[in-house]
N, C-alpha and C positions, 0 to 999 in steps of 0.2 A: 640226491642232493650232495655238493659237492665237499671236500674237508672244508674251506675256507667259508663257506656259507655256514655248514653248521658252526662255526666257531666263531661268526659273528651273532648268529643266534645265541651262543651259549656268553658273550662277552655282554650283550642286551642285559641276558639274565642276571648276570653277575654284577651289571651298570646298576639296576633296578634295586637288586635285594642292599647292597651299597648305598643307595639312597635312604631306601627306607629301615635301615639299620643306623642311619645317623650321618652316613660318610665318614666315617674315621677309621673304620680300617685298611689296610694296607689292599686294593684290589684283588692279587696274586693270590693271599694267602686267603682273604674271603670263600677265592673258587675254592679251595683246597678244603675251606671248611664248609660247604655248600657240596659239594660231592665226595664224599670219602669214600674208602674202599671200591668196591666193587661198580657205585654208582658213576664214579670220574670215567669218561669217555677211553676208549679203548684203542682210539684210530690216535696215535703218535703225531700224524700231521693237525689233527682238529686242536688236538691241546696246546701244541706248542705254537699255532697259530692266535689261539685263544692267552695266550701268554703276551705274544708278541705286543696285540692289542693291546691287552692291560695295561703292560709296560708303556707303551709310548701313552696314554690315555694319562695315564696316572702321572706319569714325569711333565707332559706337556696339557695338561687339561685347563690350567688357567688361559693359558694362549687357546685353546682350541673355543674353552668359554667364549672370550673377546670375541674371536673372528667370527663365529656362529652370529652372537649377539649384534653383531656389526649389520651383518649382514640380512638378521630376518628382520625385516623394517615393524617399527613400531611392536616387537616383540623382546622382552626382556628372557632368561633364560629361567627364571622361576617362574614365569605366569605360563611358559611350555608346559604342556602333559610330561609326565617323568618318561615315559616310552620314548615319545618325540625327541625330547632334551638328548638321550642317550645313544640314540640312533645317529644323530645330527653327530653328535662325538662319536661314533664309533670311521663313520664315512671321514667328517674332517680326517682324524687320524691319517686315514688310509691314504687320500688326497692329498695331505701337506705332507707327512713325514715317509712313506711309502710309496717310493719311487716305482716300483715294479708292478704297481698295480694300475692297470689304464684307469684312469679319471673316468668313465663313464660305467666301467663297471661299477666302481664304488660309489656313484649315482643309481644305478638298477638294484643294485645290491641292498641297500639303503631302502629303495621303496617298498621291496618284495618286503622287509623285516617290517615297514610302515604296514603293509596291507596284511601279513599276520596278525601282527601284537595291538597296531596301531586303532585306531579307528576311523570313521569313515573318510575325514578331512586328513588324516596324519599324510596318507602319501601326497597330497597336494603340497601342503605344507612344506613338508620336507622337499620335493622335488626342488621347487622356488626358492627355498636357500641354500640346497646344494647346486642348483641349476648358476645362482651366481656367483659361488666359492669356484666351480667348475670355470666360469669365464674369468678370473682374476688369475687362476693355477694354468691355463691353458698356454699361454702366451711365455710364460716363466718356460713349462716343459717346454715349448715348441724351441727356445730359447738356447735347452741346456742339450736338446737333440744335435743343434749345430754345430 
């Protein structure tokens, strides 16, 4: 498994316990209090990828809310399973605000974390609103390739 995947796993984890802790604390320092010592990841690219994420999640999550919500028809972002909801944000992220990452990985990427954590509808779901976030982002990249 590669840095960047486990660090979307581990930013899932950190989406989750953030929810069900209230949502008020600060993301970054959540992780920091959710693995201390010894437990906090070892591999330097995992964490600081896992950072990365936070960070843009955290600064841009109202916006990533919207676009999600735009986009899953007839699906609000609270009536999502909390897995589902955090997934969708972890990929928009990568998608909108991270250029370096090809769009369809952060589609594949997205569903492998659905078909772990998720359950059995999650990677459907998710495919079909990151499948149309992927055609609205498409055309933009292809765009700024020129």
């Amino acid at each position: 498994m590669g840095s960047r995947t486990k660090a979307r796993a581990r930013t899932l984890q950190v989406l989750y316990a953030w929810e069900m802790r209230g949502s008020s604390e600060a993301l970054r320092e959540l992780d920091r209090t959710l693995t201390p010592g010894r437990r906090r990841p070892t591999d330097p690219e995992v964490q600081d990828y896992t950072d990365r994420l936070l960070s843009v999640i955290e600064r841009e999550r109202s916006t990533l809310d919207a676009r999600i919500e735009a986009l899953a028809d007839n699906w609000r972002l609270s009536r999502m399973a909390t897995v589902d909801r955090n997934i969708l944000r972890i990929a928009a992220a990568e998608m909108v605000y991270l250029d370096e990452i090809p769009l369809r990985v952060s589609l594949q990427e997205a569903i492998r974390l659905a078909e772990w954590f998720g359950t059995e509808e999650s990677s459907r779901f998710i495919n079909g609103v990151l499948d149309a976030l992927l055609r609205q982002l498409e055309p933009e990249r292809m765009g700024d390739a020129r």
